[in-house]
N, C-alpha and C positions, 0 to 999 in steps of 0.2 A: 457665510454671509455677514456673521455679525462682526468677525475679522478684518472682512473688507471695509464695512461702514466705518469699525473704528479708525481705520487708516487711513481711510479717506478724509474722516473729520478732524481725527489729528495734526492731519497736512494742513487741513482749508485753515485749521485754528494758527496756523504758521507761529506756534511760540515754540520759545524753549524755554524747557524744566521740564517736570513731572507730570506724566498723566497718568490721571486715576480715572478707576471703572468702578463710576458708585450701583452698590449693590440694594441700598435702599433705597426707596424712594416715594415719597406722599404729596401727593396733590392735594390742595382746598383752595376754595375759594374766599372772595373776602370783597368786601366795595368800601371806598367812602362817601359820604353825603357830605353836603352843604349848605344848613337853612331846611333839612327837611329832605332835599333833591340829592341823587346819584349824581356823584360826580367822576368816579371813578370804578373800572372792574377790575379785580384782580385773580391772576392763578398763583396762588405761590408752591413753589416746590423746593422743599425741605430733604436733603440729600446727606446720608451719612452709610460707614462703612464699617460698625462694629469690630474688632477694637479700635479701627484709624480712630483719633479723635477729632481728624477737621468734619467740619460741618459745613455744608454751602444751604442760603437760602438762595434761592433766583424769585423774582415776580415778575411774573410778564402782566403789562399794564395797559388800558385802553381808557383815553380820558380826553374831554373835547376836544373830539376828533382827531387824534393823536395815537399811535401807539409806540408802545416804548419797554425797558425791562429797566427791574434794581437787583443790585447785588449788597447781598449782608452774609456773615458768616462768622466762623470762628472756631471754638476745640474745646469739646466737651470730657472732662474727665472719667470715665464711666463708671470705673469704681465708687468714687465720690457723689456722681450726678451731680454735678457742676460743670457749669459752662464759664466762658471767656469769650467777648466778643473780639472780632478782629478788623481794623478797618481796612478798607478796601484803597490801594492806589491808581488803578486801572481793572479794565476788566473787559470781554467782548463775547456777542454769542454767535455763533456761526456751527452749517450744518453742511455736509458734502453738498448741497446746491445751495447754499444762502453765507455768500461770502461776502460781506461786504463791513469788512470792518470799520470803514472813515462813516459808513452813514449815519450814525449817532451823533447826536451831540452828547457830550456825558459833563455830569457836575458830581463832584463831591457834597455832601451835606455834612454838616458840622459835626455828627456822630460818626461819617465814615463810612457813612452807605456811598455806594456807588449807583447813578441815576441817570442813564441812556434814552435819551428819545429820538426816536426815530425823525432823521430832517428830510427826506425824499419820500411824501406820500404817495409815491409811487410803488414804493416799496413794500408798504403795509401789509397788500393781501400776501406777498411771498413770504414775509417776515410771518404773520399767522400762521399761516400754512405750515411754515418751518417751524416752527414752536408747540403747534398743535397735532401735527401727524408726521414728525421726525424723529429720528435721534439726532443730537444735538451736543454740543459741548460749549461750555464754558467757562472762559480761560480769564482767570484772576489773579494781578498782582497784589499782595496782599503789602502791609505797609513794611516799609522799614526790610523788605526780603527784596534778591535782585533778581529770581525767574518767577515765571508765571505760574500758577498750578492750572492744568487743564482737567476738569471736570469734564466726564464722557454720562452721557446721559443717555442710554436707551429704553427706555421705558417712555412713551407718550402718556396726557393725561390722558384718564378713564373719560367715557362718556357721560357718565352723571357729573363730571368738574366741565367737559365743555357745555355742555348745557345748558348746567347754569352759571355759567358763564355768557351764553348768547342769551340768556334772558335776562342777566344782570344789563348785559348791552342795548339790551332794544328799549331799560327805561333812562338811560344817560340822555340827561336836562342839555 
């Protein structure tokens, strides 16, 4: 089964380059406020593959009435415990049913995160759903490199990060 899903999601990811099958993987949550108020929820999920040293962060984000994902990343020495951040050139998540790569709009931010929000609110609840009860891959062109690396993700957050996560969402101002 888990054969199939990856084959499936590495089709629906339609890049080329390498895919990886990260073996670690930690969820937490995170918000920001503004003036005092929620302005934003977050899951962030922190993906590494001992001794690989790339690192992917993904955050999936819900923020006035919007939702959307960022990508940051890089390669941590492990020896040393030292990191290098990497900026991002492109990047898209997609899951064997949630293929929709144009519905983002994405910006670069001046550090080199990569910053998708979701433009067809129509799409939201399936975008959720795909993020909170799939496996999932996410396929990032990192800068200055000419393929994509596809991140295969199977592992869903745990239910104490969705949680509090709908609770972080039910106080957004």
């Amino acid at each position: 089964m888990v054969k199939l899903s990856l084959v499936s999601v590495a089709l629906a990811a339609a890049a080329h380059g390498e895919q990886i099958v990260m073996r670690n993987v930690e969820y937490s949550n995170d918000s920001y406020a503004d003036a005092g108020k929620v302005v934003a929820c977050i899951v962030t999920v922190a993906v590494t593959d001992p001794p690989d040293p790339r690192v992917l962060n993904f955050q999936f984000l819900q923020f006035k009435g919007r939702v959307g994902w960022k990508i940051t990343g890089g390669t941590i020495d492990w020896k040393n415990q030292s990191a290098t951040a990497k900026r991002a050139a492109d990047g898209r998540f997609s899951t064997g049913t949630f293929i929709h790569p144009t519905a983002f709009q994405k910006n670069l931010t001046p550090e080199g995160q990569l910053v998708g929000v979701l433009t067809d609110g129509g799409l939201s609840g399936s975008f959720s759903q795909a993020f909170f009860k799939s496996q999932y891959s996410v396929s990032v062109r990192w800068e200055n490199a000419t393929d994509d690396l596809v991140y295969y993700i199977a592992q869903s957050p745990p239910p104490a990060v969705v949680a509090k996560f709908q609770d972080c969402v039910r106080t957004l101002s």
